[in-house]
N, C-alpha and C positions, 0 to 999 in steps of 0.2 A: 400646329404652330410651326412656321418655318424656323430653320437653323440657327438665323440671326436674329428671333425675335428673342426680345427681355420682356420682363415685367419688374424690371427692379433697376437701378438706376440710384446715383447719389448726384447732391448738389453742389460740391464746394471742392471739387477740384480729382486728378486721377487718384489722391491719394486718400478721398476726402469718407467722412462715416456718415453725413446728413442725407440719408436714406429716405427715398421713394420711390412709392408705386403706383404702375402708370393706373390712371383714370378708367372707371369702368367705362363712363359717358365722353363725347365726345366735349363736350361747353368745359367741362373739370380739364379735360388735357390740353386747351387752347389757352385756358387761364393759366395750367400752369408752366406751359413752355413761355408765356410774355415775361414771366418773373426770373426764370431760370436756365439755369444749362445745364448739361448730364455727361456723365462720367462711367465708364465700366472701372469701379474703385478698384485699385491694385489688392486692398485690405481685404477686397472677399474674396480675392485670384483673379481680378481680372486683368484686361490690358492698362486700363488708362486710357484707353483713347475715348475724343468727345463721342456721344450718344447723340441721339437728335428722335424724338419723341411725332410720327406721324398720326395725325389726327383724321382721317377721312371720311365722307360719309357712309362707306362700305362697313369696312373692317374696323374691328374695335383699335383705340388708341394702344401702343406698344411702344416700347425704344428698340433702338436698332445701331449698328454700326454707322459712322456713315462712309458715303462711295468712299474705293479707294482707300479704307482703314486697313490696316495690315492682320490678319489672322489673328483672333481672340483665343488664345488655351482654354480659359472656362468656358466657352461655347463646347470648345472639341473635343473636354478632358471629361464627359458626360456626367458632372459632378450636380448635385443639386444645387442651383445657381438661387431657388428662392432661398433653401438653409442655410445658405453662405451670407444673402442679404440678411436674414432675420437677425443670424446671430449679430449683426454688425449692428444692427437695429439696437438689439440687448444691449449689446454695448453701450452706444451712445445715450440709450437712455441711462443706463447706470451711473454712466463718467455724470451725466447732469442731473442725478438726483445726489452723490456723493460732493459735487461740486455746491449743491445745497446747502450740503452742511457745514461746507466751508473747508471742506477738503481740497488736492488738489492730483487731480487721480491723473493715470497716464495710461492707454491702448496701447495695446500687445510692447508692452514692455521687455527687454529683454533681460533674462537672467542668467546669470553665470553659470553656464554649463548644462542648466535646466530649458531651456527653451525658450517661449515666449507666454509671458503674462497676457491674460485677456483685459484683467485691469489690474494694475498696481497702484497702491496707495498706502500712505501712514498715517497712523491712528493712532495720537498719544503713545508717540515714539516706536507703536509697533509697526512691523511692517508687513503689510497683508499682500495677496494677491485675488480677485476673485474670479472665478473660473467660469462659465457659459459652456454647460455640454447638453448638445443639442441633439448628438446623433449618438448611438449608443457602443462605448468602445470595449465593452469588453472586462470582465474582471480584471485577467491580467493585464491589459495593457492600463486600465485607468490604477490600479496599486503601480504602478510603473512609473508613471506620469504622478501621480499625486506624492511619489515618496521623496521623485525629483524636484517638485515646488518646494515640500517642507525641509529639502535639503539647504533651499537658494531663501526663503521668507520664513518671518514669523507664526505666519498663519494663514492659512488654505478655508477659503471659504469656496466650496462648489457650487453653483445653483444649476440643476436637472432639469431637463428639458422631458415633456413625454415620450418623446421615444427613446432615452437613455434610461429605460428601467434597470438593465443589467447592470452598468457601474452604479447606479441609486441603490440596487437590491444589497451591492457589495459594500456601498460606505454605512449602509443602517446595518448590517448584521454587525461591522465594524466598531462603529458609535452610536448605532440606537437612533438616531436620529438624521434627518433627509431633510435636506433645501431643496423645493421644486420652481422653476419658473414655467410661467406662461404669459397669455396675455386674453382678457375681452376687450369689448368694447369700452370699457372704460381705460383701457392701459395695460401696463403692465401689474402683473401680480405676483408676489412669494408664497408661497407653498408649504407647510410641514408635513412632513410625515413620519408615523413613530413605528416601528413591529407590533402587529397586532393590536394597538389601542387607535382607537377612535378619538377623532380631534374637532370639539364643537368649533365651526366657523376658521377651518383651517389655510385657507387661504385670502390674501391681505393686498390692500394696493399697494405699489412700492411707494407712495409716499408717505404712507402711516409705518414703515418699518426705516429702522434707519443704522447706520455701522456705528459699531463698538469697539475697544480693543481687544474684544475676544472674538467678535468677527459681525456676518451681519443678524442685525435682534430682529423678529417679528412680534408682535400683541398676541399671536400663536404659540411662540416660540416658549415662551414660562411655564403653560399649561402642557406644552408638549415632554417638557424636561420633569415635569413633575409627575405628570402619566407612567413616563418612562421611570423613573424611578419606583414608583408604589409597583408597576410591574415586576420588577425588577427584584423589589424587595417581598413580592407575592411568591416570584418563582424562584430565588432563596428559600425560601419559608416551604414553600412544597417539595423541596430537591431535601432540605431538613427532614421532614417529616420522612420523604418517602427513606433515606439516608436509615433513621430510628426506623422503620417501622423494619428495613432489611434485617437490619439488627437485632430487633427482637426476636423476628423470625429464627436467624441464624442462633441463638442465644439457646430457643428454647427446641430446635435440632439437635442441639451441642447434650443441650439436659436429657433428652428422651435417648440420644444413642447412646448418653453415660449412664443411663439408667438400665436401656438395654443391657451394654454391656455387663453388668455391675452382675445384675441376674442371670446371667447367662454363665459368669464366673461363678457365684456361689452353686447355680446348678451343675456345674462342672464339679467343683470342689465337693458336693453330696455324693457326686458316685464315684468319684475315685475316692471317698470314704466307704463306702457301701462295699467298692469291692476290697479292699484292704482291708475290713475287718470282715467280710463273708470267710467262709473255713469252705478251704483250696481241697475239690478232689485230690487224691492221691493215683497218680498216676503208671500205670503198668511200669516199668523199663522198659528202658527200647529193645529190639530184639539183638543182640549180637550179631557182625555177620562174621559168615563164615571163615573162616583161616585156612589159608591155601594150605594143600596138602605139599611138602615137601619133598620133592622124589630125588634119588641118590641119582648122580652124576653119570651122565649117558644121553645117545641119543635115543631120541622119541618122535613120533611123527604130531602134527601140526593138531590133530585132533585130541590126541592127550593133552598137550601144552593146554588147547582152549579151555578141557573139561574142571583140569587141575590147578591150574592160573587163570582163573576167570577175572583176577584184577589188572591184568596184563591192557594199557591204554590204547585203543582200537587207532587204528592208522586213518591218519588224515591228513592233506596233502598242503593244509597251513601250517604245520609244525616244521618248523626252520632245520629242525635236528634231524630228521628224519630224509633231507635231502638228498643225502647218497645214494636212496631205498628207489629214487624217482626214474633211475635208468633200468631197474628189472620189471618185467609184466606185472600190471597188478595183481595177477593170481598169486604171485610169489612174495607179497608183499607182509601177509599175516606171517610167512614162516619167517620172515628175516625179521621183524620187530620181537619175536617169539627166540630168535639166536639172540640179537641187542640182549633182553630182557635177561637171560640167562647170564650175561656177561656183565650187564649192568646192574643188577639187582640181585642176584641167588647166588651168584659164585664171585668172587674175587680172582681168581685164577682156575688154571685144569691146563689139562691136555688139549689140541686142537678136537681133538678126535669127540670132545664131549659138545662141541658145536655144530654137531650136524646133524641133517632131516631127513630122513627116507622119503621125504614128499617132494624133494627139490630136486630136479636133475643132479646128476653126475655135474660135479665142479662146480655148483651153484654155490654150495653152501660155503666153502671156501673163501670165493671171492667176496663174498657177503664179509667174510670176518676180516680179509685183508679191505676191504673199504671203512671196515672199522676203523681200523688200523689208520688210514689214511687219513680219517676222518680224527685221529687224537684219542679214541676211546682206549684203545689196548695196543699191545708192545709186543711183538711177538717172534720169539726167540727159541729155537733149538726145538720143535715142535709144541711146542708148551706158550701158550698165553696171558697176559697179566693187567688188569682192569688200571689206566691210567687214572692218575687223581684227579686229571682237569675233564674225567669225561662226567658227562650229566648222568641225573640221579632220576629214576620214575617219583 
């Protein structure tokens, strides 16, 4: 199909909704160009400008521009130009089945802040809007749009189009129930549809259903609300059940681990009676240990010290106190905790002379006592030595 050709076209002016489509056969598009004139309706995006419908013996009948029309947007905005007619179609038939009843309905109505109505109408003082979704928008965007109508109207009646399953999917898990449009050969038709239940003869002409003040009713629509309810109240009733039967479960967990535990305590409480009244071995004593042998005041070499003082605490290089000890070789180290120990422990005071080791170089052992000294443990005066009070204790 060329750029410019249509298949859709209205009659009654650029702005106008009397929608049609061109003729399959050529005899149908000759009759009906003598009665009419043709329009690209502004209402579906188009220009406005006249249409003019060729009929030839070649090519099937079409509308088109004519010469010299200025650039059409809906030709170049690559939008479905027949879904734009259809829904215009919807429309129009709706305003004149509504208009039936003696209403007095209005196209793409404007509302405050909310955008534009597909039809607006009142209904025993309510004020509805009904919506035509033909193309499918989306969860969010159709909660969006629908939360905006019910902000500006009364009441939002949507009627679905087949290919808007996704916003239909979102207004039935919403309220349970779905307005679908379509159309056969005999016209247009309304649609119910429920979650999960089955609807005898669910879809209806539009002229056996008709608006209400709660919005539009179908001879469907009763049995659909009633489906939807017993459902409803089935899947209560099973969310009950299953609810109690959780419960009983947990109930009788609750009893069998109280029971557990219950036996588990008295079998505790049997043997710590069993052993509280059994009759208790009698047990050796421990063995004593030995008591250092105490040697009169003198020096001695390193290996007496160890044989005689074996409770003397072995040197190790995490003990804070012992830091002074860290600038002589380690081999020297047993003897100078072995002098500590004599000054900290066995003697209170003496002569220097009773702090020294034949195993220590020449002047070792000395300095070892004047780092005592240094260190806070002893006071040392006139040759003679004196255990401070603030020195530590083995």
């Amino acid at each position: 199909m060329a750029l410019d050709e249509l298949r859709h076209a209205v009659t009654d002016g650029a702005d106008g909704t009397a929608h049609v489509v061109a003729p399959a056969e050529r005899e149908d598009a000759l009759r009906l160009r003598i009665d009419h004139q043709f329009w690209c309706t502004t209402q579906a995006g188009g220009c406005g400008q006249q249409l003019e419908l060729p009929a030839g013996p070649v090519r099937g009948p079409y509308f088109r521009h004519k010469r010299g029309a200025s650039p059409c947007a809906l030709l170049s905005s690559g939008r479905d130009v027949g879904g734009a007619y259809a829904h215009l179609a919807y429309q129009r038939e709706l305003m004149a089945w509504l208009q039936g009843q003696g209403y007095v309905p209005t196209i793409e109505h404007t509302l405050d802040g909310a955008g534009r109505a597909d039809l607006h109408v009142v209904v025993n003082g309510v004020e509805h809007t009904l919506e035509v979704q033909l193309t499918d928008l989306g969860s969010t965007a159709w909660r969006d749009r629908d939360d905006r109508y019910r902000g500006a109207v009364d009441q939002v009646t949507w009627l679905f189009g087949p290919a808007a399953d996704g916003a239909a999917s979102t207004q039935r898990a919403r309220e349970g129930v779905t307005l679908r449009i379509g159309r056969d050969v005999q016209g247009v038709r309304v649609g119910v549809e429920v979650d999960g239940v089955e609807i005898d003869d669910s879809w209806n002409a539009l002229p056996a259903c008709r608006m209400e003040a709660g919005g539009v009713w179908t001879p469907s629509l009763d049995q659909a609300r009633e489906r939807l309810q017993e459902r409803r109240a089935a899947e209560a009733l099973r969310r009950a059940e299953e609810e109690a039967e959780r419960a009983r479960l947990e109930d009788e967990r609750r009893r069998a681990q109280a029971d557990a535990d219950t036996r588990a305590q008295r079998r505790a409480d049997r043997q710590l009676a069993e052993r509280m009244t059994r009759p208790r071995p009698t047990a050796p004593p421990p063995p004593r240990p030995p008591v250092p042998t105490l040697l009169p005041p003198g020096p001695r070499p390193t290996e007496q010290w160890r044989r005689v003082h074996f409770d003397m605490p072995a040197w190790g290089r995490e003990h804070p106190i012992w830091r002074w000890l860290a600038r002589y070789p380690v081999e020297q180290h047993e003897a100078g905790t072995y002098l500590a120990y004599t000054a900290l422990h066995l003697f209170g005071s003496g002569p220097l002379s009773m702090l020294d080791n034949p195993d220590l170089p020449g002047g070792v052992a000395s300095a070892m006592v004047v780092d005592m000294a240094d260190a806070g443990w002893l006071r040392l005066q006139d040759g003679m030595w004196r255990r401070e009070d603030s020195a530590p204790r083995f």
